[in-house]
C-alpha positions in Angstrom: -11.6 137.3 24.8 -14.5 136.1 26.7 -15.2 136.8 30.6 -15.3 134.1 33.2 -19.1 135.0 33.6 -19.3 134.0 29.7 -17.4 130.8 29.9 -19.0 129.7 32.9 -22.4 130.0 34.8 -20.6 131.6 38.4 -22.6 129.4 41.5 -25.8 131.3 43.7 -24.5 131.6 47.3 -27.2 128.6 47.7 -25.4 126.0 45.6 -22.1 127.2 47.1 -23.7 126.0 50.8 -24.7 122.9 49.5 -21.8 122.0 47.8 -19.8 122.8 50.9 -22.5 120.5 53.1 -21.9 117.6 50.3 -18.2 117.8 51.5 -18.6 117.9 55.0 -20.5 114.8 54.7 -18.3 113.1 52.3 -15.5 114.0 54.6 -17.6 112.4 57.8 -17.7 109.0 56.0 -14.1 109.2 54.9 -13.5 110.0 58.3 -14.7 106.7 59.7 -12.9 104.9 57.2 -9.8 102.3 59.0 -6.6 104.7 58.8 -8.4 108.0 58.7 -6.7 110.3 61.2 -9.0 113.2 60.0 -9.4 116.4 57.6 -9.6 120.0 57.2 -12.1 121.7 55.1 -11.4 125.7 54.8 -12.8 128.1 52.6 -13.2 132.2 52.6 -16.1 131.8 55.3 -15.1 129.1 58.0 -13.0 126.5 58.4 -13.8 122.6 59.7 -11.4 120.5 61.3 -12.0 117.0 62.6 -9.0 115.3 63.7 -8.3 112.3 65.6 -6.0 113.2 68.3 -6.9 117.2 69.7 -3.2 118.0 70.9 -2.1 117.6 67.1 -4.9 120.2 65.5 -2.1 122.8 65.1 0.3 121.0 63.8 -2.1 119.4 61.4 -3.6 122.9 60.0 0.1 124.3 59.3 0.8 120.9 57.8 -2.1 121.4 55.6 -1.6 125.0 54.6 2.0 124.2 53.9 1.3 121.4 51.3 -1.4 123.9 49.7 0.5 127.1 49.8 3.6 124.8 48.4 1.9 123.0 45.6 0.2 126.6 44.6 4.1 127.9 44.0 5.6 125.3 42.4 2.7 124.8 40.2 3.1 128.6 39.4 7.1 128.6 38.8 6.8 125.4 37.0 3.7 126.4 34.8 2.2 122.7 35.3 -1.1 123.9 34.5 -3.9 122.9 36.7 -3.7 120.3 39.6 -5.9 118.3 40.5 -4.3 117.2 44.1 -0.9 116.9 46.1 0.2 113.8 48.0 2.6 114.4 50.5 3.9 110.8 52.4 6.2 110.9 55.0 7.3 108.1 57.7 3.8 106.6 58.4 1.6 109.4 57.7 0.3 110.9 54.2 -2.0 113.9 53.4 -4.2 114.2 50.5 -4.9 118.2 49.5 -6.9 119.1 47.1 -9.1 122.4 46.1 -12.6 122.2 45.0 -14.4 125.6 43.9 -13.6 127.6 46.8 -12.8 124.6 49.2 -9.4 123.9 50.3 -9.2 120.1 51.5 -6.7 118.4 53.1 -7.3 114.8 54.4 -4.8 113.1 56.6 -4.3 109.1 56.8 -1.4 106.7 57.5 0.3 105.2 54.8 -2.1 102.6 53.5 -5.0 103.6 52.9 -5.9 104.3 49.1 -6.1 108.1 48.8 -6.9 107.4 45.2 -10.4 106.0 46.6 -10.6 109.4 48.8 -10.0 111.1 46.0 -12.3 110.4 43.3 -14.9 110.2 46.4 -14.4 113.7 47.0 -14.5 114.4 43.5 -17.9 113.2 42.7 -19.4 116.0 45.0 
């Protein structure tokens, strides 16, 4: 059985930084985009939040550990394998999660914009 460190070259610290720099400006873009309400970035070392509307900050970061935390077990108890992102829509707002190496993402829009687009943007970093 090979190890992780044979099946795959494990990131320096530096390409970790930059990787995580990519998605904070991917995120500011996204951000800006018509519908956008904002995002959280998190990982082991800090955390980034840029939301719309200060007084919801809270309610948006349990939100968005919820929908991770969630997806994580039922992926588990279901064995569905890898996924590659949860989309969680309610009334007028949706949330797009997603992990990326060590970066947990959740963006947060209203109904109609494309998080398909948001995805595969965040992807390409």
């Amino acid at each position: 059985m090979s190890s992780r460190s044979e099946l795959e070259e494990i990131p320096s610290e530096n390409e970790l930084e930059e990787k995580t720099e990519n998605l904070h400006v991917s995120l500011k873009n996204i951000k800006a985009m018509e519908g956008v309400i904002g995002y959280i970035l998190r990982n082991s070392k800090s955390a980034s939040v840029d939301i719309k509307d200060p007084s919801k900050i809270i309610d948006y970061a349990i939100l968005s550990s919820t929908v991770l935390d969630s997806g994580q077990c039922m992926t588990d108890a279901f064995e569905l394998g890898r996924v590659n992102n949860i989309v969680l829509e309610g009334g007028n707002i949706k949330v797009l999660s997603l992990t990326i190496g060590d970066n947990r993402i959740s963006v947060f829009m209203n109904k109609k914009v494309d998080h398909n687009a948001i995805f595969k943007d965040l992807r390409l970093k």
